[in-house]
C-alpha positions in Angstrom: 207.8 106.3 42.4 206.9 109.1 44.8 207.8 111.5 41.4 206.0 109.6 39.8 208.5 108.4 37.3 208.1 105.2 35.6 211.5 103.0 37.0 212.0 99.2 36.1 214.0 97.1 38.5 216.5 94.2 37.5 216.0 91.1 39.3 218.9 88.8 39.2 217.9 86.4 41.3 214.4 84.8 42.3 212.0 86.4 44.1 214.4 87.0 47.2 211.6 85.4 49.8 211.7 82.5 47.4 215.6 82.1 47.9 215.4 82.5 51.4 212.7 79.6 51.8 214.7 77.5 49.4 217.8 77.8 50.5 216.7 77.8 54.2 215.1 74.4 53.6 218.0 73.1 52.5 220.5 74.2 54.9 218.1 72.1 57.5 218.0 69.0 55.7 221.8 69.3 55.2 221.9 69.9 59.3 224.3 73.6 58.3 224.1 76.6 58.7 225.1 79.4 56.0 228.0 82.5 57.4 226.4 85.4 58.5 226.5 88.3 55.5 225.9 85.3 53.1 223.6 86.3 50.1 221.0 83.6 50.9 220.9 83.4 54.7 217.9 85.0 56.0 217.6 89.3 56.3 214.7 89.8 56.7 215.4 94.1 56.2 217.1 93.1 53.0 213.8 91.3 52.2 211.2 94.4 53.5 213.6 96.7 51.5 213.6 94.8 48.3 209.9 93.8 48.2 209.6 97.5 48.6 211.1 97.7 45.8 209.4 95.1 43.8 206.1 96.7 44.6 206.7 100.2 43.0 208.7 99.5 40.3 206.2 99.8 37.3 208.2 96.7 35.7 210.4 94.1 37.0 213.2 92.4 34.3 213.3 88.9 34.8 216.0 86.9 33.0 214.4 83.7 33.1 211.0 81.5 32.8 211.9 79.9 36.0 212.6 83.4 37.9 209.2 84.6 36.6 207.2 81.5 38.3 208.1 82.8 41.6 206.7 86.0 41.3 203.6 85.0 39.8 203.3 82.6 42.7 203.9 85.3 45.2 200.7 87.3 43.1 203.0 89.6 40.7 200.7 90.2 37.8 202.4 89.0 34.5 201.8 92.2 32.7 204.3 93.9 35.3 207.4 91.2 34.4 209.3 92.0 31.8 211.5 89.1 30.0 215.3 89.7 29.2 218.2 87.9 28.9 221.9 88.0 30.2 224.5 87.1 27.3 228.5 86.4 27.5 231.4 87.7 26.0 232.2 86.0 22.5 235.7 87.3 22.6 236.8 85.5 25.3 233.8 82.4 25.9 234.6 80.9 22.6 235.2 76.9 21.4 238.6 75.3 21.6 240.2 75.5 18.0 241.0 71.9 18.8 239.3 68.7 19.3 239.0 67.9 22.8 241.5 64.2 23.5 241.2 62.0 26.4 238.3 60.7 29.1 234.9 62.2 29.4 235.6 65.5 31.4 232.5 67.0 33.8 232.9 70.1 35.2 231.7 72.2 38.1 232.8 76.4 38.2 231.0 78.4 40.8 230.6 78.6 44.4 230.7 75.7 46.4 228.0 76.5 48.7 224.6 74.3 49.3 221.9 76.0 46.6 224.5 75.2 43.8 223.8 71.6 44.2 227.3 70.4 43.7 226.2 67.0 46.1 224.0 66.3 44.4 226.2 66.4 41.1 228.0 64.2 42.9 225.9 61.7 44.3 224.9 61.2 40.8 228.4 60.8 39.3 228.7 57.9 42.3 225.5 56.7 41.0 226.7 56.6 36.9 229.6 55.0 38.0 231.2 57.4 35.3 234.3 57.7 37.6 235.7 54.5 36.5 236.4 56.3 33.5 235.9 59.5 33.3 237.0 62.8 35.3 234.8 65.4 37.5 236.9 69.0 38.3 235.5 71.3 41.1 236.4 74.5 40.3 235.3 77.6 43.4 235.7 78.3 46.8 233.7 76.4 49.6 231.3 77.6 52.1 233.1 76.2 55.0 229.9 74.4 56.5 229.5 72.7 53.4 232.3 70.9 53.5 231.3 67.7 55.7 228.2 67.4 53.0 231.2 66.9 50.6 233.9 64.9 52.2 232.5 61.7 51.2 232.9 61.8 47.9 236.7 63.2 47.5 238.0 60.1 47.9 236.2 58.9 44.4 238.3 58.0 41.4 238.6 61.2 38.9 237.4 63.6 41.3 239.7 66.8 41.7 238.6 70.0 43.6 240.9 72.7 42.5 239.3 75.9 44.3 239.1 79.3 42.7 240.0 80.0 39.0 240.2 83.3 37.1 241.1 81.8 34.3 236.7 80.3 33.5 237.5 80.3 30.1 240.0 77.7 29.8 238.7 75.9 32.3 235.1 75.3 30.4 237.2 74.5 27.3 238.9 71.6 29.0 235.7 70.0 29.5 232.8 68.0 27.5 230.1 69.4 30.2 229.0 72.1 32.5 227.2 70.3 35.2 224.8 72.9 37.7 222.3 70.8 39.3 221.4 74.3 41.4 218.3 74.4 43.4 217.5 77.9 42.4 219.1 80.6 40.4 218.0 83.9 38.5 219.7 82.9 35.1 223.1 81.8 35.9 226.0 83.1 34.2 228.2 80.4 33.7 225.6 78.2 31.6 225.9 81.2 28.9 229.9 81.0 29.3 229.2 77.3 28.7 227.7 77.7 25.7 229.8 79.6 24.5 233.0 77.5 24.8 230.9 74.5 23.3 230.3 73.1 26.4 226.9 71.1 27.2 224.9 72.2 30.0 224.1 69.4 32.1 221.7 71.7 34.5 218.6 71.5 36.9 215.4 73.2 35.7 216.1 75.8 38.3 219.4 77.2 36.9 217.2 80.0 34.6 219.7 78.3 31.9 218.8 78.9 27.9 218.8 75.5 26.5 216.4 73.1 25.2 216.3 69.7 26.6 218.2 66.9 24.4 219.1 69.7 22.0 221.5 72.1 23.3 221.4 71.0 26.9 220.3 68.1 29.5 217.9 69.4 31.8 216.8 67.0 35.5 214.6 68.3 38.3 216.3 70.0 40.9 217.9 67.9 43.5 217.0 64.8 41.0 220.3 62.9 41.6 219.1 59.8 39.5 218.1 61.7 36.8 221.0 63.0 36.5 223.2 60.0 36.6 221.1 58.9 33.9 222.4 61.8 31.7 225.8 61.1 32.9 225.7 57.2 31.5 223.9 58.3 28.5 226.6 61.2 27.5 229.6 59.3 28.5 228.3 56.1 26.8 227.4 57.7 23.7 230.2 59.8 21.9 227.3 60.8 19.1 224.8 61.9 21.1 227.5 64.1 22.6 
């Protein structure tokens, strides 16, 4: 900028004072606290660098509708955001050759930690009451605070937490859907993986997922745990509308 070279910067997440007040809020209400060097715990000279950053870039790519709200809410003009879009690997993120046999299978694949909203997920499979018949897989490694938040529901029927896979392919193509009920994300890369593998987002409006309610996706509000036992009766009751 100095040069006076015209740069663009990449923003992968939301704006990064906008994670750190959501994720912080959070954390309280959940009564935990997130490790130190954790992405979304408070820096606030990771913050002063980046919204350096943001400020003399002459365009900031945002992958999302949702990540572009919070810079317009923090007074970014819209001229200055730039829209693009992450994508996935056809090669390997592709359907199952093979109909899919046996109960209704929800998935989780990420990191276990508090802004991916995997309680709630759960609170709302409790709610469905899906688990009489149906399965739920966790798939990711746990932020070790987060893991009193989740005790309570491991001992529900059909709910199996696995921890890490590198095999996110075949996982997504064991299941009917992709469930993400994050409470903010930049444009997450699993729901594209998802897709991909013929897999129906079940997702929060602040996962930055590409979908279309009803059509290619079911969308809730974030931290909406009734909602989205709604689309968890509504999917597993209705093979069609699957």
């Amino acid at each position: 900028a100095r040069a006076g070279l015209p740069g663009v910067r990449e923003i992968p997440n939301t704006h990064t004072a906008n994670a750190y007040d959501v994720v912080g809020a959070l954390c309280a209400e959940l009564g935990i606290e997130l490790p130190r060097g954790h992405s979304h715990r408070l820096d606030v000279n990771r913050l002063k660098k980046e919204e350096t950053e943001y400020r003399v870039a002459q365009h900031l790519l945002v992958p999302s509708d949702y990540v572009q709200s919070t810079f317009v809410a923090r007074g970014f003009a819209p001229e200055k955001l730039l829209r693009h879009q992450y994508g996935f690997d056809p090669a390997s993120f592709a359907p199952s050759t093979r109909p899919r046999s046996g109960p209704f299978h929800a998935l989780f694949l990420g990191a276990v930690e508090p802004r991916k909203g995997l309680h709630v997920a759960l609170d709302a499979w409790r709610r469905s009451g899906a688990y009489a018949s149906a399965e739920f897989s966790v798939y990711g490694r746990i932020v070790e605070s987060y893991r009193r938040i989740l005790n309570p529901y491991r001992s529900m029927p059909g709910v199996r937490f696995h921890g890490f896979t590198d095999d996110a392919a075949g996982v997504l193509r064991s299941a009917d859907v992709l469930v993400l009920p994050s409470f903010e994300e930049g444009s997450a890369l699993v729901t594209y993986e998802a897709q991909g593998c013929g897999v129906v987002p079940l997702v929060s409006d602040a996962t930055g997922a590409q979908c279309v309610h009803e059509i290619s996706g079911m969308i809730h509000p974030a931290g909406n745990a009734e909602v989205l036992a709604d689309h968890f009766v509504r999917l597993t009751n209705d093979r069609a509308l699957l």
